[in-house]
C-alpha positions in Angstrom: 8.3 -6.9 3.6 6.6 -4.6 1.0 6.6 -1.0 2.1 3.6 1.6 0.3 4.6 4.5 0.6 1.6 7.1 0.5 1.1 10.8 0.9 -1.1 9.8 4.2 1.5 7.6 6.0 3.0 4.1 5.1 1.8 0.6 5.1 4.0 -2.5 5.4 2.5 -5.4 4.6 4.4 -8.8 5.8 5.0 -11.3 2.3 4.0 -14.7 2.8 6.2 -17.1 0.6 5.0 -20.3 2.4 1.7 -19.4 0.7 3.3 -18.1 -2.6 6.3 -18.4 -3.4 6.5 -17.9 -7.0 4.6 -14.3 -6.5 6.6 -13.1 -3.6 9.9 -14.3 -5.6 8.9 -12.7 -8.6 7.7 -9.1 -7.3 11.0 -9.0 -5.0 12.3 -8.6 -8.4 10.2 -6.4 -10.0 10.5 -4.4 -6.9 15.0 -4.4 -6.3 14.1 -0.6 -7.6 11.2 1.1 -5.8 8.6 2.0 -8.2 6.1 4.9 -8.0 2.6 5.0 -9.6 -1.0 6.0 -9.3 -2.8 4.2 -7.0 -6.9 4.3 -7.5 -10.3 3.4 -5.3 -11.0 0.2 -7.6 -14.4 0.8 -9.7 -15.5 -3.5 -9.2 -13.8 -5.1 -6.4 -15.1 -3.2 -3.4 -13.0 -1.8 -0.9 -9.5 -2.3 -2.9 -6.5 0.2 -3.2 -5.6 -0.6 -7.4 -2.2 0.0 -8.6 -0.8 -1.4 -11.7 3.2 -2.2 -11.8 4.8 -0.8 -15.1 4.6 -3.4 -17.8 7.7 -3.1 -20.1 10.4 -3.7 -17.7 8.3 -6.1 -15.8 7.3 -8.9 -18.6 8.9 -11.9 -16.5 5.3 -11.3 -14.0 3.6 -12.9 -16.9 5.0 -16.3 -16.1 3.5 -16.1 -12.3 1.3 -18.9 -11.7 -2.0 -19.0 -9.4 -0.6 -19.7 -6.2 -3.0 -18.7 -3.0 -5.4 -17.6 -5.5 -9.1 -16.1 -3.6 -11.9 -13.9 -5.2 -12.8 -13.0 -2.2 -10.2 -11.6 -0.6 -10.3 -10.8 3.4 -9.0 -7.6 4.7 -5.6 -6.7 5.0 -4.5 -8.7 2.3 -2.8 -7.6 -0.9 -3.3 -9.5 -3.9 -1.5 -9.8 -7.4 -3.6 -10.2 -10.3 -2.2 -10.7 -13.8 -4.5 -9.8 -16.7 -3.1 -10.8 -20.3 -2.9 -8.2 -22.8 -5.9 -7.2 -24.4 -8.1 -8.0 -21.7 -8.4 -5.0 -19.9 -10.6 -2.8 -21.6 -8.9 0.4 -23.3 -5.4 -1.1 -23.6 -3.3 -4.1 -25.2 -0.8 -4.3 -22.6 -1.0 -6.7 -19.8 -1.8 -5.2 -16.6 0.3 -6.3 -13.2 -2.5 -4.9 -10.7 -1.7 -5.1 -6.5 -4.3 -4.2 -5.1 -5.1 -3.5 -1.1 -8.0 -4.8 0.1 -8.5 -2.3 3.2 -12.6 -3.1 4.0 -14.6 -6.2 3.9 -16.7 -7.6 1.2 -14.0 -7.5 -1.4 -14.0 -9.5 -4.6 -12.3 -9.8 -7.7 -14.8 -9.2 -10.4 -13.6 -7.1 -13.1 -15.1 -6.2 -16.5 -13.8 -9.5 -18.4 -15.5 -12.2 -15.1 -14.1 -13.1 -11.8 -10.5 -13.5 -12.1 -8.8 -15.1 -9.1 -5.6 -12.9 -7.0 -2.7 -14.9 -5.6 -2.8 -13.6 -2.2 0.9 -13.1 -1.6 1.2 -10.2 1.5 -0.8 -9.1 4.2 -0.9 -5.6 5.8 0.5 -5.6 9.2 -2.4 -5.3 12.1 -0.9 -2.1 13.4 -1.5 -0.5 10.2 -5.0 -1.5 9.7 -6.3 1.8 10.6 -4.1 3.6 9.0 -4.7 1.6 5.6 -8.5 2.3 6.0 -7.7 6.0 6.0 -6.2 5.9 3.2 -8.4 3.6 1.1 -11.1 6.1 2.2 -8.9 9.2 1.0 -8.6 7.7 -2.5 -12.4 6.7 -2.7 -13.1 10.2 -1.6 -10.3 12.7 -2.9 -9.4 10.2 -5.9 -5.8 9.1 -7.0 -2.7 9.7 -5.5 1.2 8.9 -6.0 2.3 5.7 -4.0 5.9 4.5 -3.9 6.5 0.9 -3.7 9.5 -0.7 -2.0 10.9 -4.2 -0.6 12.4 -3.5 2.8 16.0 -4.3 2.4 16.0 -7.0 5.4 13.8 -9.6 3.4 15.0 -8.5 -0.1 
């Protein structure tokens, strides 16, 4: 289970290797050390919590394949999008986004075209409210801080 960890409360969202295994395998490991960043209101893809993983330590994420892949993702779920370096505008790194999608209507159009999510976890039903709060928050008071954590009993 992926815990985010935000100033408003925490989410947990349930992985789901059946569907990808590949990405759920490969964050676990990007994620044996919680991480914190800056999660944003996404500026394309509708109602979508954006956070991008660090990139240096986290190079191995560029092998992840398209597994469960949607560009139009339903509520609740939490997709993992790779985009090569150089093809987010403003930087030559690669970006490793996850990004909640807490509303529907949600897609995955970004500056470069539509470019498909593996749909790898899905927030748990009991937090649904909570996650809506908080994607409203972000869209409304802008970024915050969000700590990102596998839950030790399915590390």
């Amino acid at each position: 289970m992926l815990v985010f960890t935000f100033s408003g409360g925490e989410l947990h969202a349930q992985l789901e290797p059946q569907m990808a295994p590949v990405t759920c395998a490969s964050l676990k490991q990007a994620l044996q050390t919680p991480v914190t960043v800056r999660v944003r209101h996404a500026m394309f893809t509708g109602p979508e919590m954006s956070m991008q993983l660090p990139t240096a330590p986290n190079q191995h994420l560029l092998q992840t394949p398209l597994e469960a892949a949607v560009i139009m993702p339903l509520e609740g779920q939490v997709l993992f999008t790779v985009l090569p370096s150089h093809v987010w505008p403003g930087t030559t790194d690669a970006v490793f986004d996850l990004g909640i999608y807490y509303g529907p209507y949600g897609r995955t159009f970004f500056p470069s075209g539509w470019l498909p999510g593996n749909a790898f976890a899905r927030i748990i039903p009991e937090h649904f409210e909570r996650m809506k709060q908080i994607g409203r928050s972000l869209l409304e008071d802008g970024a915050q801080d969000v700590t990102i954590a596998v839950r030790e009993q399915d590390a």
